[in-house]
N, C-alpha and C positions, 0 to 999 in steps of 0.2 A: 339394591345398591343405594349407601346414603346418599346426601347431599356432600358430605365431608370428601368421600370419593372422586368427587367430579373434579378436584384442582387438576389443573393439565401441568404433566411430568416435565415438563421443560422452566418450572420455576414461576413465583410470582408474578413476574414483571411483563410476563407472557399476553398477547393476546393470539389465543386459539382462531377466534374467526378472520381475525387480520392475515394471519398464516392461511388457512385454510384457502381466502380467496386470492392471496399472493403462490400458492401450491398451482390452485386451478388456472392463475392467469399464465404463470411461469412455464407450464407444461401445456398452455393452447386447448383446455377442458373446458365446457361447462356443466352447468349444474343444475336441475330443478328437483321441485321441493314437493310435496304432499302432505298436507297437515289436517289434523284433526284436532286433536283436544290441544294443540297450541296456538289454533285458530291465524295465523298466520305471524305469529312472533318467529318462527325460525327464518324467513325471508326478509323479515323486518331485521333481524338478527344480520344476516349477512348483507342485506345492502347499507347497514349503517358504514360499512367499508366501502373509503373512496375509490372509482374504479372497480368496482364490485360490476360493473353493466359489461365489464371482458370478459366474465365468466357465470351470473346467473340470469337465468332461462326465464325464471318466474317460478310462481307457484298457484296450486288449488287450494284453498279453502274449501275440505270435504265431510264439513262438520256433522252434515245430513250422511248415514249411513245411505242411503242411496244414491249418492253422490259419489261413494268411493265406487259403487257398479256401476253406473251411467258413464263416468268421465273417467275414471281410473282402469276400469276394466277388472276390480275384484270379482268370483264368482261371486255369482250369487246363493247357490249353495253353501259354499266355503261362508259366508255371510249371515245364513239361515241358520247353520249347524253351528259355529263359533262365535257369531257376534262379533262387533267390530273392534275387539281387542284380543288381538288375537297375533303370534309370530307372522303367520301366510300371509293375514293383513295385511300385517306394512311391507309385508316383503313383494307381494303382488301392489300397494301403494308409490311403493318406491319405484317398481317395473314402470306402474304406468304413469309417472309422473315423466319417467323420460321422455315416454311415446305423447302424451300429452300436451306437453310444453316442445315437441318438435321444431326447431328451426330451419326453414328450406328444408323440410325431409328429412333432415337429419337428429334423430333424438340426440337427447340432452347425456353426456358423457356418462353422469352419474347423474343416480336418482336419490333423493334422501323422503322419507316419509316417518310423522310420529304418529301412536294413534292408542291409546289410554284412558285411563278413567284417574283424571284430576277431583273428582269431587264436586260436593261432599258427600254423596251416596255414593254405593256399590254401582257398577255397571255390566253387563251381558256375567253375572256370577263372578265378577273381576273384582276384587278390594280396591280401595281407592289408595292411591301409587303405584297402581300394576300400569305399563306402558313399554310398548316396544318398538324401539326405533328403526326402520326397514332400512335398506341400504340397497343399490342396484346398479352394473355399471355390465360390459362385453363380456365379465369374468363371470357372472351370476349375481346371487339375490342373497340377503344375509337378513337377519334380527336380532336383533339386542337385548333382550331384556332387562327392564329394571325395576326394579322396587325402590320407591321412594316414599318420604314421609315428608311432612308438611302440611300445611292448607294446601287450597287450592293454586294461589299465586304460585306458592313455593313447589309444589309439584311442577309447574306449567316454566317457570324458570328455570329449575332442573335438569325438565325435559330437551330444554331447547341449549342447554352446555353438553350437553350428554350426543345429543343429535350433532355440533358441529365437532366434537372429538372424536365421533365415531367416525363421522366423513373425512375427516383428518386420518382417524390411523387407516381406515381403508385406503387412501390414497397413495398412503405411505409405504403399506403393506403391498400396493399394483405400481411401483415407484419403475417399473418398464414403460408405462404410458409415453 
């Protein structure tokens, strides 16, 4: 998927994260986060929103591939055999950012996790713009994939529009909550 793709369907004037944490606050959700190769810009990303602290959890920085198994609870097989870009990745990334970021026992509503190869080299056999955004909430586990083109910055920016419209239409899409 380009960059061109990423405008969010509701028009220019839109802001997607503004929405996203006015979704989560509105309907009493929260949210944590698991990041890799966006190193923490998607949390940076959502608390730029005032009042952001009524719906996000926190997040990990699990840039160390043994960090998504130690604190995320990736296998480690699943890790050994695919490398860390991978669909199950983020999708076990996103799981365990809920259980991770727990508040009183209770995980975190939804889980969002990115985890890709920004460049400039290839990564685990992955081109550089392969990345797939995990998603996790009582309903199950999802990923996204995308392809993207750019530099590095431009990949990793991308990433992080792509990651809070996914979390957007997931919510959208479980709008029983």
């Amino acid at each position: 998927m380009s960059d061109e793709r990423m405008a969010p369907a509701d028009g220019p004037g839109t802001d997607p994260t503004a929405e996203l944490i006015a979704e989560l606050t509105r309907r009493g959700l929260r949210i944590a986060v698991a990041e890799s190769l966006t190193g923490g810009l998607v949390v940076g990303e959502l608390t730029r929103i005032p009042g952001a602290s009524l719906a996000v959890n926190g997040g990990v920085v699990a840039y160390d591939t043994g960090v998504k198994h130690s604190v995320l609870g990736v296998p480690a097989d699943l890790l050994a055999a695919e490398g860390a870009v991978h669909p199950d990745v983020a999708r076990h990334m996103a799981d365990g950012a809920r259980r991770a970021l727990s508040v009183d026992g209770r995980p975190a509503d939804l889980g969002l996790a990115t985890t890709g190869v920004a460049g400039p080299d290839p990564q685990d056999g992955r081109p550089v713009g392969t990345v797939f955004v995990g998603l996790a909430d009582a309903e199950g586990t999802e990923a996204v994939a995308l392809e993207l083109a750019g530099d590095r910055d431009a990949i990793r920016r991308a990433t992080v529009r792509a990651a809070v419209d996914a979390a957007l239409s997931r919510l959208r899409r479980h709008a029983t909550a």
